[in-house]
C-alpha positions as CSV (number, residue, x, y, z in Angstrom):
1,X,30.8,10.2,-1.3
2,X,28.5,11.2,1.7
3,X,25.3,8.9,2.6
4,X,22.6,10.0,1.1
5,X,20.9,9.7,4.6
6,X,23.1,10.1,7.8
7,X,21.3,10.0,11.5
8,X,24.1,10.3,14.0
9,X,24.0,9.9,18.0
10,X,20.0,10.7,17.8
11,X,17.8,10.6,21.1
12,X,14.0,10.6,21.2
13,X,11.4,10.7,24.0
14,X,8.1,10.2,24.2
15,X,7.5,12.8,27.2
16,X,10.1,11.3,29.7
17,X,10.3,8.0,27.9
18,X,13.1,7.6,25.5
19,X,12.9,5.8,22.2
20,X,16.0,5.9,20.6
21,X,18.9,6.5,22.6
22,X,22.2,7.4,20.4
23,X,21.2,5.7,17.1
24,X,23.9,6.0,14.6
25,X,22.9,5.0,10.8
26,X,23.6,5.4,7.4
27,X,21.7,4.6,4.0
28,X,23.6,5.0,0.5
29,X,22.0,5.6,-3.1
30,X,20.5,2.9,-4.4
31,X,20.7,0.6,-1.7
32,X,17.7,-1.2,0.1
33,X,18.6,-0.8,4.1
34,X,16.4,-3.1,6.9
35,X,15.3,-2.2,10.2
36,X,15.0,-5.4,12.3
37,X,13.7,-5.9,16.1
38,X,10.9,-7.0,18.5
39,X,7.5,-4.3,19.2
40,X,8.9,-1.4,20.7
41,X,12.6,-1.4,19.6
42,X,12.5,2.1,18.3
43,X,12.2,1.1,14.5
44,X,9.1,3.1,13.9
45,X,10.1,5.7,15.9
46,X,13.5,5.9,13.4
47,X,10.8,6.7,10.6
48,X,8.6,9.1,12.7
49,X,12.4,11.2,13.1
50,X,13.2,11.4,9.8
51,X,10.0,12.2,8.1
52,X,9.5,15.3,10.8
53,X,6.3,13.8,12.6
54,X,8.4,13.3,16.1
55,X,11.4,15.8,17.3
56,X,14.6,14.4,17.9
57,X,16.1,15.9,21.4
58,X,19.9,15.8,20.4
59,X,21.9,14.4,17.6
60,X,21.3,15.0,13.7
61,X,19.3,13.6,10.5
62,X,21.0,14.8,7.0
63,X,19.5,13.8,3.9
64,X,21.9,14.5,1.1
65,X,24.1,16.5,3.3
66,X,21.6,18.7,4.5
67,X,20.0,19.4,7.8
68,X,16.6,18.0,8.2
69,X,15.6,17.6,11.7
70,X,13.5,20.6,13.0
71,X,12.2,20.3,9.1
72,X,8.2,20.6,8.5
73,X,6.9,17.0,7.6
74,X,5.8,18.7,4.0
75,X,9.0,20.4,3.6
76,X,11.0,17.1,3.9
77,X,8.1,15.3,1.5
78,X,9.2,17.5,-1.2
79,X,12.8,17.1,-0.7
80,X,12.2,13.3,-2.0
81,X,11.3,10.9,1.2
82,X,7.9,8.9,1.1
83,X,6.6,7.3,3.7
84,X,4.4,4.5,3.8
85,X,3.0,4.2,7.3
86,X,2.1,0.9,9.3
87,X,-1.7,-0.1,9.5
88,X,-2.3,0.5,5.7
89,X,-3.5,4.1,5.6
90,X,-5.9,4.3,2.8
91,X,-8.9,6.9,2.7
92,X,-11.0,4.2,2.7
93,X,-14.4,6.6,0.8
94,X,-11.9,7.8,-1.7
95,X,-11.2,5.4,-4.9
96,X,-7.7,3.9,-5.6
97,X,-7.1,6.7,-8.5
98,X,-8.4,9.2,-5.9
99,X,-6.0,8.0,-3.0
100,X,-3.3,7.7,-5.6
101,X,-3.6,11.3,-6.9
102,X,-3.1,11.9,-3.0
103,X,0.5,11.2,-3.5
104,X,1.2,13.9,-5.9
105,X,-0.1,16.6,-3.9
106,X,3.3,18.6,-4.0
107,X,3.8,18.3,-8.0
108,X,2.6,20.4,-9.9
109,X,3.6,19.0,-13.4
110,X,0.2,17.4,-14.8
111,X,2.0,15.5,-17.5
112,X,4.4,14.1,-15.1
113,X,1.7,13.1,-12.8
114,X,0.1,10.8,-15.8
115,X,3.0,9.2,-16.3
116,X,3.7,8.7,-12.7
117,X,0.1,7.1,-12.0
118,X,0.5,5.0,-15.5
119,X,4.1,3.3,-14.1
120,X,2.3,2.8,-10.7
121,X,-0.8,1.0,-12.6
122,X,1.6,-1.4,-14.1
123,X,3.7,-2.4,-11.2
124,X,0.7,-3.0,-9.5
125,X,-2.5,-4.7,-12.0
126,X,-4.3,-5.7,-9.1
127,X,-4.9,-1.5,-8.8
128,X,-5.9,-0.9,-12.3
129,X,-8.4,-3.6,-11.8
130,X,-9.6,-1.8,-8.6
131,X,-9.5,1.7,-10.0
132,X,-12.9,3.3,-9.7
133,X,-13.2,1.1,-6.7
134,X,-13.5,2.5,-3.0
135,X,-10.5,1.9,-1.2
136,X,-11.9,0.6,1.9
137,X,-13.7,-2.3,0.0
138,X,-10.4,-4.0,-1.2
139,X,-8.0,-7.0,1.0
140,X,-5.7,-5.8,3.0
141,X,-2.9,-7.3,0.4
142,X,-4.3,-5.1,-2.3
143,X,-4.4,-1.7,0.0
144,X,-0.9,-2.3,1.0
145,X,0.0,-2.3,-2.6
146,X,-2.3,1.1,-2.8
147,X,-0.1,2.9,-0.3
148,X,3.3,1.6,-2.1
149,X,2.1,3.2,-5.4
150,X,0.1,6.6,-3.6
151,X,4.0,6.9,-2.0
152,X,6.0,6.7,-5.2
153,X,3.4,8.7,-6.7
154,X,5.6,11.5,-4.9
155,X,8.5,10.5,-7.1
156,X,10.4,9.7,-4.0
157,X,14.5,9.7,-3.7
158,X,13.9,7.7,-0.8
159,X,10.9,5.4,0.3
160,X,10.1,4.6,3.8
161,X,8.1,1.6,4.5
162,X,7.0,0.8,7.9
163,X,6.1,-3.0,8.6
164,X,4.6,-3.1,4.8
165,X,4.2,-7.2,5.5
166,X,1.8,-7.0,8.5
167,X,-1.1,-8.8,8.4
168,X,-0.8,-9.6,4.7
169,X,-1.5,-13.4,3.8
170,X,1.6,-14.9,2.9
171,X,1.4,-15.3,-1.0
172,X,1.0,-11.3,-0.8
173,X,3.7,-11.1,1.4
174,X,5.8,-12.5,-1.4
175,X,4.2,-10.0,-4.0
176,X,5.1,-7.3,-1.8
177,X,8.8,-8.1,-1.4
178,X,9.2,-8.6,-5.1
179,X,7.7,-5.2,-5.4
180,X,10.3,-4.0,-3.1
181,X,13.3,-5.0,-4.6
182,X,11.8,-4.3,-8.3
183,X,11.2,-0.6,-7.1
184,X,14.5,-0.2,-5.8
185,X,16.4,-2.1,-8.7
186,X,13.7,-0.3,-11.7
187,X,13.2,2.8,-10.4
188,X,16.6,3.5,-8.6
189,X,14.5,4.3,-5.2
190,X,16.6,3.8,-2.4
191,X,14.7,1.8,0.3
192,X,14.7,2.2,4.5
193,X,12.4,-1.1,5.5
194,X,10.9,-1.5,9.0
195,X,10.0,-5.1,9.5
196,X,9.6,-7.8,11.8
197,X,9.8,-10.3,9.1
198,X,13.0,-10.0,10.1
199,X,13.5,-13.4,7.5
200,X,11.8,-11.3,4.8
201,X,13.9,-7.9,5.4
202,X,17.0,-9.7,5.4
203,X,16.8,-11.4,2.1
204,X,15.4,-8.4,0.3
205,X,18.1,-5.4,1.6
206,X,21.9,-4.9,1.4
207,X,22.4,-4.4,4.7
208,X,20.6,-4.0,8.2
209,X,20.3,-3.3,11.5
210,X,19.0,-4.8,14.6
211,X,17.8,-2.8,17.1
212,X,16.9,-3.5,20.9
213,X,15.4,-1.3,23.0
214,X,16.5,2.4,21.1
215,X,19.9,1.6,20.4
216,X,21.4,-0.4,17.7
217,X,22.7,-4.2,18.9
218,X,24.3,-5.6,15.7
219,X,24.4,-4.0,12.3
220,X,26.0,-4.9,9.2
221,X,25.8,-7.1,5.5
222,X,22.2,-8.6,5.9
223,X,23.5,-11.8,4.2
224,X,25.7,-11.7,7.2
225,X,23.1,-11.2,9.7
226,X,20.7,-14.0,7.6
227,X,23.7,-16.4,8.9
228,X,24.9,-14.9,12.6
229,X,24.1,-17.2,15.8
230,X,22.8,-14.3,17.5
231,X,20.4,-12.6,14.9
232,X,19.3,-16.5,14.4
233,X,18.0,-16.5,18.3
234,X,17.3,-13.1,19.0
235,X,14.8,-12.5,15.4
236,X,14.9,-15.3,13.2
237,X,13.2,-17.6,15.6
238,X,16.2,-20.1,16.5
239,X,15.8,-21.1,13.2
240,X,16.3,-20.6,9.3
């Protein structure tokens, strides 16, 4: 069985400055997949690729066999990939039903949609609670669970989450990993997470990789990585 997302030997520059620089990875259905590495590794930029928002120079993305680099960002939304970007997105006027309905702007079943927002409502209270409120008004804890839910309001295949712990106060940070793993195991969403709570990614995903400077340094079983000298020194701190 093929992955159901391939990216194989891809480059990326920003104007003369490359990114990535022959990154070679895989994600299978069902599995929860970490991107681990310091600022400017190229994890974000692994996102901005597949989602269309940055074109790749040479090499190829395939979601479930199929070509999608050169895709429109919409086009590849609709084939099943969410992302939810870094910096907690929210349109902060709008309420949280508002900015949730925001998610579902490519469905067009209304029934579905209800359903949708009512399974998002009760994976996350703390929304329900905040529904008629504006966006903008709420922690920063409570808008990153606002973008999760306005992302699987898309009914992704596959959800992309770029640093989803950052600047969350740690008992949130725990909220949002359980979140992770319960979307994944409940709602059989396979999961690419860029993090660099490298601790955090690594006991939450199947496998991972590390990335240095564009390219991929060590990849393999996270539990594996959670335990190797070098990912120990290099991301964990020098310490577990």
């Amino acid at each position: 069985m093929s992955p159901l997302l391939q990216l194989s030997n891809v480059e990326l520059y920003y104007d003369r400055v490359y990114a990535l620089k022959r990154v070679s990875l895989d994600l299978n259905e069902g599995e929860t997949v970490a991107l681990i590495g310091a600022n400017g590794a190229g994890k974000s930029s692994i996102l901005r690729a597949i989602t269309g928002l940055r074109r790749i120079r040479s090499g190829s993305i395939e979601f479930r066999g199929e070509r999608i680099d050169g895709m429109a960002p919409d086009a590849i939304v609709k084939l099943g990939i969410a992302m939810v970007p870094e910096g907690r997105r929210v349109f902060p006027h709008m309420s949280v039903r508002d900015n949730l309905l925001m998610g579902a702007f490519a469905r067009r079943d209304a029934a579905g949609i209800r359903a949708t927002l009512e399974g998002v409502l009760h994976r996350f209270p703390r929304l329900r609670e905040r529904y008629r409120q504006a966006a903008g008004t709420m922690s920063g804890g409570e808008q990153q669970m606002l973008v999760i839910g306005r992302a699987l309001m898309a009914r992704p295949t596959l959800l992309l989450l770029d640093e989803p712990s950052l600047g969350i106060a740690p008992k949130l940070v725990q909220d949002i990993a359980r979140s992770i793993v319960a979307i994944n195991r409940d709602e059989r969403v396979s999961v690419l997470l860029v993090e660099q709570n490298s601790r955090m990614a690594l006991r939450i995903s199947e496998r991972a990789y590390a990335l240095s400077t564009g390219s991929v340094a060590l990849s393999g079983a996270s539990a594996e990585l959670l335990a190797d000298e070098r990912v120990k020194q290099l991301y964990l701190g020098g310490e577990l």
